[in-house]
C-alpha positions as CSV (number, residue, x, y, z in Angstrom):
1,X,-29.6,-105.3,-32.0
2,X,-27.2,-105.1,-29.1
3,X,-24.5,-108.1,-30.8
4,X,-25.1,-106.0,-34.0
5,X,-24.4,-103.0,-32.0
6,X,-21.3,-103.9,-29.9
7,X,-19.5,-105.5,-33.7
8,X,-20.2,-102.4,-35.3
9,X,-19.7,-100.1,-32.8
10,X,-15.7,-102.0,-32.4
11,X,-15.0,-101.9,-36.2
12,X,-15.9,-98.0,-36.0
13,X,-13.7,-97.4,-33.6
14,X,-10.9,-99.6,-34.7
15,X,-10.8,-102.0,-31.8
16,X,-10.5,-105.6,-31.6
17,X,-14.1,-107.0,-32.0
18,X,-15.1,-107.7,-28.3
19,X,-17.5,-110.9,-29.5
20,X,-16.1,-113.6,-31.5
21,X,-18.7,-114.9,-34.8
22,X,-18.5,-118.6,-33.0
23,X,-19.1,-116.7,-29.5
24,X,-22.3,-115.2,-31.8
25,X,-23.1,-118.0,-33.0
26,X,-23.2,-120.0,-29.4
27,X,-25.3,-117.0,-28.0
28,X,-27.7,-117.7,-30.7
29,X,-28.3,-121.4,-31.1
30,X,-27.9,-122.0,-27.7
31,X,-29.0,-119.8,-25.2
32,X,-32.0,-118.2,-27.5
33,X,-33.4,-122.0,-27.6
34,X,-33.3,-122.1,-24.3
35,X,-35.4,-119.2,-23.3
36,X,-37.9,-120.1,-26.2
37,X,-38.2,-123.4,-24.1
38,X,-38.8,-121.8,-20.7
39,X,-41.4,-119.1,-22.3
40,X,-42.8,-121.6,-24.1
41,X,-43.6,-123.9,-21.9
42,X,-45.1,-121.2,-19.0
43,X,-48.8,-121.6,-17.8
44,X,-50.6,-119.6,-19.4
45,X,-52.1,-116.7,-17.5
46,X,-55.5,-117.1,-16.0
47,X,-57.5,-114.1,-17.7
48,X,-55.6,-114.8,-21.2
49,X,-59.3,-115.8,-22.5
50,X,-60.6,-112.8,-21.2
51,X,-58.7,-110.5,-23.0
52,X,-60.2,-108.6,-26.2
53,X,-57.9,-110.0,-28.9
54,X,-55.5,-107.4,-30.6
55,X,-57.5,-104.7,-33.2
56,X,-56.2,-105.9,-36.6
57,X,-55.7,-102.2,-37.4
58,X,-53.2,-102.0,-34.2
59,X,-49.6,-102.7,-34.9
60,X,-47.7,-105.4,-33.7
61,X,-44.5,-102.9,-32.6
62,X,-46.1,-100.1,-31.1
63,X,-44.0,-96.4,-30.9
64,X,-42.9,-97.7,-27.0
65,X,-41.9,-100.9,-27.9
66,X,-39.4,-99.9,-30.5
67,X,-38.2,-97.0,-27.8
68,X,-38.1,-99.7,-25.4
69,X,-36.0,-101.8,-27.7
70,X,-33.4,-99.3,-29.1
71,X,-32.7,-98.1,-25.3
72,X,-32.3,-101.6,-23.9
73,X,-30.0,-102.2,-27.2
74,X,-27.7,-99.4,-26.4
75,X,-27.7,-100.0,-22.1
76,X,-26.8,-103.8,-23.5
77,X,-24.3,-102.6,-25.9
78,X,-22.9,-99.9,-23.3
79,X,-22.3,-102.4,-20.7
80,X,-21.0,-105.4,-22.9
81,X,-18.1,-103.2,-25.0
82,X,-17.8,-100.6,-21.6
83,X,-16.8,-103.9,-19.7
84,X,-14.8,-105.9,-22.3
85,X,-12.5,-102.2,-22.6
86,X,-12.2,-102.1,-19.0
87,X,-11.3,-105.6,-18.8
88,X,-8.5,-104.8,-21.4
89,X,-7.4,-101.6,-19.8
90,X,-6.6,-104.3,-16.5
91,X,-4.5,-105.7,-19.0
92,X,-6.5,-108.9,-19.1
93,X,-5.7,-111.6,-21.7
94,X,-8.4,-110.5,-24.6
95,X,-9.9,-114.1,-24.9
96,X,-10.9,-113.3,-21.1
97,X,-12.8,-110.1,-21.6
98,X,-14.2,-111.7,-24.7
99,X,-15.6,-114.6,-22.1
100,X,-16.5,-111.6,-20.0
101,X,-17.9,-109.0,-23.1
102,X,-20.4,-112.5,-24.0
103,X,-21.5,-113.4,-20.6
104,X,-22.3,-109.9,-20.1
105,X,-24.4,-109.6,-23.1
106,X,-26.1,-112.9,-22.6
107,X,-26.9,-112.2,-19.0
108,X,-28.3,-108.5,-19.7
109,X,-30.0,-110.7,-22.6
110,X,-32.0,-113.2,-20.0
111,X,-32.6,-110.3,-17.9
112,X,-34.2,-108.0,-20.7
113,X,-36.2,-111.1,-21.8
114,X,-37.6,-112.2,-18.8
115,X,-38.7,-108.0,-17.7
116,X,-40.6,-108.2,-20.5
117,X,-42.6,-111.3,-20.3
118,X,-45.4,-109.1,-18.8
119,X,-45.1,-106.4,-21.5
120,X,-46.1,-108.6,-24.5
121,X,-48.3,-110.8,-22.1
122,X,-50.7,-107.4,-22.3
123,X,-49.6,-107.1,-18.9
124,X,-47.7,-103.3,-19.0
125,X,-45.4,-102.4,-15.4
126,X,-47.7,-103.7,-12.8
């Protein structure tokens, strides 16, 4: 939602688009394989067994999720087009606060990912 968000959010406003469709592309294919590795790969916790399975009536999104999901989009989207602008207004070279506007996003990406591991772990906030 946030690289969705950040495009969109440029062409509205008639700005040069901070994230290139091969920068996209990269974020994609490479750095979402790599955090399906690492998450895959975890131990699994030690009560996982324990744990009443999900009721089939429950969905899979609940109501806080999808809150959960729209605000981190828009934080993500806020500070990946808030700091490829302010790069520009430095008068940086727009290939630079491209590399800047996609390290952000992929960084508050990882971040986002791994504060959740708990969430969908059944684990909520300890």
């Amino acid at each position: 939602m946030a690289q969705m968000g950040v495009i969109v959010i440029a062409v509205l406003l008639g700005y040069t688009l901070p994230i290139t469709p091969v920068q996209i592309l990269w974020v994609n294919m490479v750095t979402a394989v790599t955090l399906a590795l690492a998450l895959a790969f975890e131990p699994a916790e030690a009560d996982v067994m324990k744990r009443p399975p999900r009721k089939p009536t429950e969905p899979i999104l609940t109501g806080f999720l999808i809150w959960r999901l729209i605000f981190v989009s828009l934080l993500l989207v806020a500070g990946t087009f808030g700091l490829f602008l302010w790069e520009l207004g430095r008068d940086t070279h727009v290939e630079a606060a491209r590399t800047i506007a996609v390290n952000t996003l992929v960084d508050f990406r990882d971040f986002f990912i791994f504060s959740t591991q708990d969430t969908f772990s059944g684990q909520h906030f300890h």
